[in-house]
N, C-alpha and C positions, 0 to 999 in steps of 0.2 A: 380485551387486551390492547395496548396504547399501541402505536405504531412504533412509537422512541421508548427506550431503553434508556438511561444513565445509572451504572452504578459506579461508585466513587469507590475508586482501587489506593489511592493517596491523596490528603490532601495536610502542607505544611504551609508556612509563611513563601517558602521557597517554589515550591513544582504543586502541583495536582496533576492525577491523573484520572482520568474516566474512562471506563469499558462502555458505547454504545453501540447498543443495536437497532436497526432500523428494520422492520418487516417490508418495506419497499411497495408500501399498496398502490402510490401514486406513479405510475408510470413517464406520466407527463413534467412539467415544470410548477415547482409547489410554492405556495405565499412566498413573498418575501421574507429571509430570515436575516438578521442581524449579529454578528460576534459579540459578545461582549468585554472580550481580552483575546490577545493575538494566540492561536493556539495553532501546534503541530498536531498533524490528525495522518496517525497510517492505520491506514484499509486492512485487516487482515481478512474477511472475508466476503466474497461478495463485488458487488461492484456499483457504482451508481456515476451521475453523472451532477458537477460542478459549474453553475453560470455565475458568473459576474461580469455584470453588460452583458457585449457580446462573443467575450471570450469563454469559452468551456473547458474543464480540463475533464478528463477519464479519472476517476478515483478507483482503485484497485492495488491488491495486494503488493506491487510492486513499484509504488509510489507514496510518496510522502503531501500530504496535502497543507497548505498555508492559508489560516483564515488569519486576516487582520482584523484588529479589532474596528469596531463602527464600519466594518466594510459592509452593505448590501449581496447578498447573494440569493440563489435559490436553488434548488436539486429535483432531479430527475431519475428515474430507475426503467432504462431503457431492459434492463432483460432483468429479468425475474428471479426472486430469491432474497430478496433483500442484500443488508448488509451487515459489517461488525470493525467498529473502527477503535483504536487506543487514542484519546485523545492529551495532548499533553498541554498544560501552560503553566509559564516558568514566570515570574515575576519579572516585571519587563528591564531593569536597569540590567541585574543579572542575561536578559536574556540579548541586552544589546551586547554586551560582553563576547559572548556565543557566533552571534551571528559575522558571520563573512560579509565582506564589504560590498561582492558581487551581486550577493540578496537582497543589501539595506537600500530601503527607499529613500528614508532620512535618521540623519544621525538623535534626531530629537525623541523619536519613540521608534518601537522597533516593529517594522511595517516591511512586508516583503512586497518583492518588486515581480513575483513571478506568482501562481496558483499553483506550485508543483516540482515537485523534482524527484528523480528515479532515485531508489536506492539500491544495495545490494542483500548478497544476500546474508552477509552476517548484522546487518541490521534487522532484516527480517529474522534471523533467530533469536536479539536479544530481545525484539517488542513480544515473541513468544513464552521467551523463560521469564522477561518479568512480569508479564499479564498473570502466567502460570502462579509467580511465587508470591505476587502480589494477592493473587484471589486466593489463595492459599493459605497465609500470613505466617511464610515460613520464610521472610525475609526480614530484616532492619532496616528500618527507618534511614539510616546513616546509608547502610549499601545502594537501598532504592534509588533516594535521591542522587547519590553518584553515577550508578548504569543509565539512569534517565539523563543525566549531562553527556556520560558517552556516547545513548542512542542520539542524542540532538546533532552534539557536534558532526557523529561518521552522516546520517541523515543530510545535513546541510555541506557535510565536505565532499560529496561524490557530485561536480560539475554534469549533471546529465546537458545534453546538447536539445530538450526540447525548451530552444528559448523562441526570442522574439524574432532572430536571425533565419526559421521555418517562416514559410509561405506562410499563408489561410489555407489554401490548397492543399499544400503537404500535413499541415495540421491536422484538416478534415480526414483527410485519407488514414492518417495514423490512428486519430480516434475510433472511425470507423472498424479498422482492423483491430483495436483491443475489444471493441465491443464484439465484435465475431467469437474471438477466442474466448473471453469470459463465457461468452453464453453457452458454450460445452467443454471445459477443461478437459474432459477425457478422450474426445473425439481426438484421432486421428490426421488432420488435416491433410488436406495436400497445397499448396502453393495454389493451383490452378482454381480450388474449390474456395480459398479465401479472396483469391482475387475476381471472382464470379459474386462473390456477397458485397463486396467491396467496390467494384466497378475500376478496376487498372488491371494491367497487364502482369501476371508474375516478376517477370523483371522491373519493372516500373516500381510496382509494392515492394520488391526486399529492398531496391535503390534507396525510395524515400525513407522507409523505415528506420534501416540503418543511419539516417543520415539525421533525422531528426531525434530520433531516441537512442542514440550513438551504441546500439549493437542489432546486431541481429533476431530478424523476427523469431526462429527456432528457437534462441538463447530466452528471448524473454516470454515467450510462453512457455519453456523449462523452468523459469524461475517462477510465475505463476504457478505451476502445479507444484513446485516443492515447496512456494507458501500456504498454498491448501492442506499439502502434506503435516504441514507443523499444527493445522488448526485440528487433521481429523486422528492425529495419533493416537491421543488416550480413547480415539471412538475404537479402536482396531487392534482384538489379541494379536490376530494375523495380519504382519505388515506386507506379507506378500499379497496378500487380499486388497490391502490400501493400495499399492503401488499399480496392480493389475486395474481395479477402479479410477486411477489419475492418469490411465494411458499408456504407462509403461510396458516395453513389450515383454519386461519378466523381471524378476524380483531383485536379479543382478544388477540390473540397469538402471532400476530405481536408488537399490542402495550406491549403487557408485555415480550417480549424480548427486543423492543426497550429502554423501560424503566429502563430494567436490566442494558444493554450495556452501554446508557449513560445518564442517571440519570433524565429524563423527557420523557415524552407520544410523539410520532410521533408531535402530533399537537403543543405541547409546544414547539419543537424544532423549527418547520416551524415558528411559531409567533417569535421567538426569532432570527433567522436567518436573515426573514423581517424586523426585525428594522434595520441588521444591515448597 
């Protein structure tokens, strides 16, 4: 069985999309790989890690990743499980269109100036239902390529604050600490126990965190498990089973964070998904 996965969920003059999967056998930093068109890549499962030079980004569910095209890069899968990413490229005149002026590197191709940027989480539910309706093919062509301009545009409009304005220091620290969380979504944590993996002070870690990935540590590894939630739905008759599995201390709690994040009850989602 390959390590990489591609299978091709759309492909028109306009957008492609690809569903990959990476089984993450390499733990370490892998050949050099190449883009070959600038593409938007979100993480829905899993987690792995992003070099170019010497900067790194966290790949994970609650982030949107930026490959330029002809850029150098190479990956790493510090914790185990591999990964599962949506990948999108939009044909690039259209996609300088798209693009915010905060992002563009040069107005000449469309080339981002950052590896990364947070999203929320109704982003994460659209890359959900159209992965669903796409693998499905209970979608049109005409609609697809529309929601995929949607997911770009809210993707690249949410200013996350991990920019360049973060230390190296604050950076490492914050990496460090997604990698913590990824490596047991259902664990429990306490502050004291992250900051023990992590090497800062409780106070120290919620200060930086906050400050570089502009919310709170709690909030985003809540949003972490309710983008797991959206991957392991159709696995689960019983969502009080799922919910109890991703940490939640009861089925209430789940569903009414689910409901916050993106705008209907665990079980509305799954019915709505199944049609697609």
């Amino acid at each position: 069985m390959p390590d990489v996965t591609v299978d091709t969920l759309l492909n028109t003059p306009t957008i492609a999309v690809r569903d990959v999967c990476c089984l993450g056998t390499c733990k370490h930093k892998s050949e050099s790989e190449c883009a070959t068109a600038t593409q938007l890549v979100f993480p829905y499962r899993g987690v792995y890690m992003r070099h170019v030079g010497s900067d790194n980004a966290i790949a994970d569910a609650n982030q949107v990743l930026f490959f330029n095209a002809g850029q150098e890069y190479q990956v790493s899968h510090p914790v185990i499980g591999g990964d599962a990413c949506l990948s999108i490229s939009i044909d690039a005149p259209l996609l300088l269109e798209l693009m915010p002026a905060e992002l563009l590197e040069t107005r000449q191709r469309p080339s981002f100036k950052r590896q990364q940027q947070r999203i929320d989480p109704r982003a994460q539910a659209l890359v959900a239902l159209l992965r669903h309706s796409l693998r499905n093919g209970a979608i049109e062509t005409l609609e697809a390529e529309t929601l995929m301009f949607t997911l770009v545009r809210r993707a690249m409009g949410l200013n996350a604050k991990f920019t360049s304005s973060a230390s190296h220091g604050h950076r490492k620290l914050v990496e460090r600490t997604k990698l913590v969380l990824a490596s047991d979504l259902s664990r429990r944590w306490t502050l004291a126990e992250i900051a023990a993996e992590t090497g800062g002070s409780p106070v120290y870690l919620t200060q930086v965190f906050q400050q570089v990935e502009g919310m709170p540590l709690y909030k985003y590894q809540m949003q972490l498990r309710l983008a797991r939630a959206l991957d392991l739905l159709h696995q689960y008759d019983d969502l009080s089973a799922l919910g109890l599995d991703l940490g939640f201390s009861s089925h209430s709690h789940f569903s009414a964070a689910f409901r916050q994040a993106f705008g209907s009850s665990p079980s509305a989602f799954k019915q709505s998904a199944a049609q697609c």
